[in-house]
N, C-alpha and C positions, 0 to 999 in steps of 0.2 A: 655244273649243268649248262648246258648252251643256251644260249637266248631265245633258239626258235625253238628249243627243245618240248614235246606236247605229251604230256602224258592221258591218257583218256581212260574213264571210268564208268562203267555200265552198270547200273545196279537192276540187278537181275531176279533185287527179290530185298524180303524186310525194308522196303521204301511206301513210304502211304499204308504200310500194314506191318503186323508183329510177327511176321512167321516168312519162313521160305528164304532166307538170308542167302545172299550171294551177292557179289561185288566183282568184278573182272576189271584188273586193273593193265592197262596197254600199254607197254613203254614204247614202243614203236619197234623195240626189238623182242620182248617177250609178252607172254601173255600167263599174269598169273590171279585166279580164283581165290579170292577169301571166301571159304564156309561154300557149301553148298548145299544147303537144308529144301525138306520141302512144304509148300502149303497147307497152310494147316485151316481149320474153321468152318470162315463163308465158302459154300459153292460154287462161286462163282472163281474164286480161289483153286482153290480146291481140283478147279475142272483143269488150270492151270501147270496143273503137273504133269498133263498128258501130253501138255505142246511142246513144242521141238524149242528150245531157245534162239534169241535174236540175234544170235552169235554163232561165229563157226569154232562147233565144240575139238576138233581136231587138231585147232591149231593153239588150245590151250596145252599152257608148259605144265604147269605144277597146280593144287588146290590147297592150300592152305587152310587148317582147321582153328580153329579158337578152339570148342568143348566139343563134347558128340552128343547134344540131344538132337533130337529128330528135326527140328527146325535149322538147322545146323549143317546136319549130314545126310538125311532122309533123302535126298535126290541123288546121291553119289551113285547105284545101281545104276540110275536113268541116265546119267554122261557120261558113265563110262558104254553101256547100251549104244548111244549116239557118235563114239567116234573116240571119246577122250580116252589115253592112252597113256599119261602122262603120269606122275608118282602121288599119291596123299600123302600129305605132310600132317603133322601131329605130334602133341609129345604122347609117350608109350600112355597113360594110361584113358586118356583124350580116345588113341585108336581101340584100345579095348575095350570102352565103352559104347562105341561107333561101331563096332562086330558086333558087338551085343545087340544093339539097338536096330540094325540093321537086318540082318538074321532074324530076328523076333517080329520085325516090322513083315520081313516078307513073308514069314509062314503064315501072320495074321492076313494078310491080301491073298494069300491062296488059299487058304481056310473059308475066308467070308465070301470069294469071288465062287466054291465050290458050294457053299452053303446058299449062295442065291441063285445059282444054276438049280441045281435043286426043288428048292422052295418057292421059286417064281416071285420075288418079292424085288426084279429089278427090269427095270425096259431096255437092257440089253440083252442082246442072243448072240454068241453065252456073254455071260459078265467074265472081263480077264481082270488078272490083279495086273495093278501098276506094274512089278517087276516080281520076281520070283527068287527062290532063295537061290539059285544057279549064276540069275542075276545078280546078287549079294555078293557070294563068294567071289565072283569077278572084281567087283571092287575093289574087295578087301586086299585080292592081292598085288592092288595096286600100293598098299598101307606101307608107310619108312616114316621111324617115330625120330624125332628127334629131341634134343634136350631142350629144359626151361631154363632162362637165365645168361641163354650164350647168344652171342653173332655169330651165326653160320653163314659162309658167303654160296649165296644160290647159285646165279651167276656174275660172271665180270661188272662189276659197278651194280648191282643187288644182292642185299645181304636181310638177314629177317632174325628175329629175337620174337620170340615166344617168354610172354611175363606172365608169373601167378598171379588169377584174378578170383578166387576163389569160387562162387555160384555152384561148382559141382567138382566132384573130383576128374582133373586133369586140365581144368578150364585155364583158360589164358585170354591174355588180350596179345593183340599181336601189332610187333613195330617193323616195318618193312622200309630196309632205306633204299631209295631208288635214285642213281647218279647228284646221291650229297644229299636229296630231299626225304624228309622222313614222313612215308603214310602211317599214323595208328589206326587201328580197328578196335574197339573197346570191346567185340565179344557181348557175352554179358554178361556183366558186372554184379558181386557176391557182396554181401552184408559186411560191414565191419566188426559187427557180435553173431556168431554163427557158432551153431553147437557145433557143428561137424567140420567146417571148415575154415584155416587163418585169413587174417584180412587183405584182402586184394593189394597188390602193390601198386605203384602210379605208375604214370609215366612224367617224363621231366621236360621231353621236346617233341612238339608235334605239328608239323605243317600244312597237315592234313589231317584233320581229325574227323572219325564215324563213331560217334557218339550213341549205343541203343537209350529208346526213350520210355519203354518199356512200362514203368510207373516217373515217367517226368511228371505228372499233372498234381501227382500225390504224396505223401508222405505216410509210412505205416503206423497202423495204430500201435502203441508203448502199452498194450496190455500185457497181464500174467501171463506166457503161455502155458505155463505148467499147469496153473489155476483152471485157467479157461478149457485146456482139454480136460483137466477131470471131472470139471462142471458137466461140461457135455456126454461125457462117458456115464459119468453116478446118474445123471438123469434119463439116461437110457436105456440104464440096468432096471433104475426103477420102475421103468412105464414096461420091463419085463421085455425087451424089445432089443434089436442088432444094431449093431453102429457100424455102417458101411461106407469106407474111407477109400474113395479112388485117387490114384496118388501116383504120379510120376516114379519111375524104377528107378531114376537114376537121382541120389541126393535126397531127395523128399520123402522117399520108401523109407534109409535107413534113419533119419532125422526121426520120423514117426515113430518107428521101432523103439528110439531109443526115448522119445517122450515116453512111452507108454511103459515101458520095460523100467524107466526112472520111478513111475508110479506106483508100478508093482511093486518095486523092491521096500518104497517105501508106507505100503501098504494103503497107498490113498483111495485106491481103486478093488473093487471088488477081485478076490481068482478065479475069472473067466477064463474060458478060451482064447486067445486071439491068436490072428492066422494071418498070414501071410501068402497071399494066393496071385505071385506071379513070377514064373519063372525066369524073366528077365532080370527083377528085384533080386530074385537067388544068386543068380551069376553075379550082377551089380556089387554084392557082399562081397564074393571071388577079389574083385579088383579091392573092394577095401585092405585086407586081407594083404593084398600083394604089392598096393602101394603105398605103405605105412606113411612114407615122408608126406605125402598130401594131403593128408587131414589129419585131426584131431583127436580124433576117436582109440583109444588106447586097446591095443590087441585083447587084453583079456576080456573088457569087457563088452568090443563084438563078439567076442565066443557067447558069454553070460547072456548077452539081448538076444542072438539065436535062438540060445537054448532055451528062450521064455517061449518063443512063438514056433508053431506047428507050420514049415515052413512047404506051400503045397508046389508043386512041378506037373502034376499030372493033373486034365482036366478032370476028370471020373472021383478025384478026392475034391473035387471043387461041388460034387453034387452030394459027397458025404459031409462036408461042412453043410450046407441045404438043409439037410435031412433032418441035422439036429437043431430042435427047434426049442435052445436054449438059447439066452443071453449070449452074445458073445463079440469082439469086433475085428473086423474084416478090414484088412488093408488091399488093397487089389487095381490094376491096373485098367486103364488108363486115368491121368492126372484128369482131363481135358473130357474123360466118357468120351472119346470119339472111337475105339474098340478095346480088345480085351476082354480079359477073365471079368472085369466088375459090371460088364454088361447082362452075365446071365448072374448075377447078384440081387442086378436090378430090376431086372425080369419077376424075380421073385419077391421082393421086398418092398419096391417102393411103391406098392398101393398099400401098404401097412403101417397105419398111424405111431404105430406103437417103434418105429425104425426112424434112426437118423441117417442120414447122407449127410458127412461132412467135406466140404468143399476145402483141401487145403493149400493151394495155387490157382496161380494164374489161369485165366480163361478165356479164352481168344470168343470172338464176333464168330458165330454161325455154331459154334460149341452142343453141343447137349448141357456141360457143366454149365456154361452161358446163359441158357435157357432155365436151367434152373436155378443159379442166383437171383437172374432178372423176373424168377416167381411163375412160371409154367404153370402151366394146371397140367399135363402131361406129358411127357416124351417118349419120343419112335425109335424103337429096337426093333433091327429087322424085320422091318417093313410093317410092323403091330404096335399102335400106339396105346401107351400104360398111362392110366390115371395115376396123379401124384398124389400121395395122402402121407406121404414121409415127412417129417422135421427137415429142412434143410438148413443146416449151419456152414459158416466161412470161418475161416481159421487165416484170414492175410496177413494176421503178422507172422506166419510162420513162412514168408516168402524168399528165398534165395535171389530174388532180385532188388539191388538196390534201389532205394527209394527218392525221390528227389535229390534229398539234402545229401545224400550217402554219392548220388550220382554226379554233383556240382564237387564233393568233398574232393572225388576222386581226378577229379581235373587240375583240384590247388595246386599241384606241385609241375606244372606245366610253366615254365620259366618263360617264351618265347609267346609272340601273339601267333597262332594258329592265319595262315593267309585262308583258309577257307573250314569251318564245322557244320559237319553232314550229320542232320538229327536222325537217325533209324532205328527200325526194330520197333516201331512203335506205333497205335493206331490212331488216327487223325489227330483226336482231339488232344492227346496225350505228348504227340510231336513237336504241335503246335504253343501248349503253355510250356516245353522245357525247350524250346529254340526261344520265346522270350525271356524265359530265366537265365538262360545261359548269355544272353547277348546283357539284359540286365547287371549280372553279376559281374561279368567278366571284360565287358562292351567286345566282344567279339563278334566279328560277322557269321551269320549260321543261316544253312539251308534245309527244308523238307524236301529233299527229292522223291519225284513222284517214279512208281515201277513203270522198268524200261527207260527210262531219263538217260543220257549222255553227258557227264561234263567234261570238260578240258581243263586241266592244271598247266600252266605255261612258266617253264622257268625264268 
């Protein structure tokens, strides 16, 4: 690499916050995007999906994906909308999980943006959704998966390796070498004990490292998980009462599935009902199903956990679950309560003592799930605020995000001193104790870049 050589980096997103990830990295000849995910949370955030970005989206070459949850890939409709024209990168089951996610993201924004036209419960006239599924499908056909494990050369002197990083199926971390220098992006990073999926692989050399911080501040509690979910389950049967589990589609859905269905089989838990009511989660199973080598989960007995749960697609059977006004537990989308099927759940349930809301992930600042960790006394569903009289329980060791020690673990095998680590994916307070851990541990140098920031790497 030449001496005046500048490569420049825009972070465009997951800097000073956990969501909306995107990185545009400049060689002075190409211009390619890690992740493009969109804002998730605070509003103020949030509002931030609408704006045009700081960059000219047209003259972006390629977008490079790590995994497909929504922080990740959620904005893909919106640049390719704004001019991007250029190919999504991914390996195959990364992008079927990003069509899934995608596609279900937009029907939910034209559903809610029709429903508060309607209902008058919004100070726009009309409310539009972010993008639509028209918008989607556009994206998607920008989608060319590529393999994990290989050097694919992008262009002349850029070459990229996509590595198993476990968190979800198709996730990766990704090693981009740029004229001899090598950027990593760590993605985000999956447990070393995971039911469903094997343990993250390292990297060995990294000159650039982006580090998510995710749970830096913490390390997860070593409770029973099996224990603790049937605890909260038998105590829910018994106050005669629904256990209503909002839960990410992708990863978290079928982990749940498969605690509970382990239960059943072994009689720990009462033979209830339990339902699965979101059709993102359904397709989600599809991709297990089709991508055996990526996880754990042995084919017969995703048939057998299906076949425990009543698995729902249509809303109209989301009001015959309602109806019956027996024990039972609900798995249902979104992870986060920021939409979805588990919002008209909530509508119904959580002024009812006798009901649990178990919280089993991550929760971003401005959340409803947020608000109800941090002890709510109500929360707003379309536009009508519900008194909370529900149980609320957290289930964080069941988190697909590595936790501290699991996050330092995974840098051991990093031979070389890093000339600059970029803490991201992480919200303030959280960035900040793992850029001192990690300068601690490793005495390397490490930065909190703040959204929108520029830096210059100089060979």
């Amino acid at each position: 690499m030449e001496s005046n050589k500048k490569i420049t980096i825009h972070f465009l997103g997951a800097a000073g916050t956990v969501t909306g990830s995107k990185y545009l990295i400049d060689t002075g000849e190409r211009k390619i995007m890690i992740d493009c995910g969109l804002f998730q949370g605070l509003k103020e955030l949030r509002l931030k999906n609408w704006d045009y970005l700081p960059v000219n989206v047209s003259e972006i070459d390629t977008i490079l994906l790590t995994h497909g949850h929504m922080d990740h890939t959620g904005y893909l409709p919106r640049i390719v909308k704004m001019g991007f024209n250029g190919a999504i990168q991914g390996t195959s089951p990364t992008l079927a999980i990003a069509k899934i996610i995608l596609l279900d993201s937009a029907k939910i924004q034209e559903e809610y943006a029709k429903q508060a036209n309607e209902e008058g419960f919004t100070k726009h006239s009309p409310a539009e959704p972010l993008y639509t599924i028209q918008d989607a499908e556009r994206a998607i056909d920008h989608f060319n998966s590529l393999p994990e494990g290989e050097w694919i050369t992008l262009y002349p002197e850029i070459k990229v390796r996509f590595q198993y990083n476990g968190h979800i199926i198709g996730a990766t971390f990704i090693e981009l070498d740029v004229h001899g220098k090598r950027f990593v992006f760590s993605g985000d990073i999956g447990r070393k004990e995971d039911l469903l999926m094997r343990p993250p692989k390292k990297p060995e050399h990294a000159d650039v490292l982006f580090i998510e911080s995710t749970y830096g501040d913490r390390i997860h509690p070593t409770d029973n998980l099996e224990e603790k979910l049937k605890t909260i389950v038998n105590e829910t049967i018994e106050k005669g009462g629904t256990l209503v589990i909002p839960s990410f589609a992708v990863e978290r859905t079928q982990t749940l599935m498969y605690l509970l269905w382990q239960l059943h089989e072994k009689k720990a838990i009462p033979d209830i009902p339990m339902i699965m009511d979101s059709p993102m989660g359904a397709n989600v199973l599809e991709v297990f199903h089709n991508y055996r080598d990526w996880h754990k989960l042995p084919i017969e007995d995703c048939t057998k956990m299906c076949n425990t749960f009543r698995v729902v697609r249509e809303y109209k059977e989301t009001w015959e679950v309602i109806d019956n006004k027996n024990p039972k537990i609900i798995i249902a989308g979104s992870g986060m309560i920021s939409g979805g099927r588990v919002l008209t759940y909530l509508q119904q349930y959580i002024g009812k003592p006798e009901t649990t809301v178990l919280l089993a992930g991550f929760q971003a600042e401005g959340t409803r799930g947020r608000k109800l960790l941090e002890g709510a006394i109500d929360i707003k569903i379309y536009g009508k605020y519900y008194p909370i009289k529900a149980e609320i329980a957290n289930l964080q060791v069941l988190s697909a995000h590595a936790d501290q020690t699991e996050l330092l673990d995974w840098m051991s095998e990093i031979k070389n001193t890093p000339e600059k680590v970029f803490i991201v994916h992480g919200e303030a307070t959280s960035a900040k104790v793992f850029s001192n851990k990690v300068t601690e541990t490793y005495r390397w140098e490490c930065a909190v870049p703040e959204l929108y920031s520029v830096e210059e790497i100089v060979g």
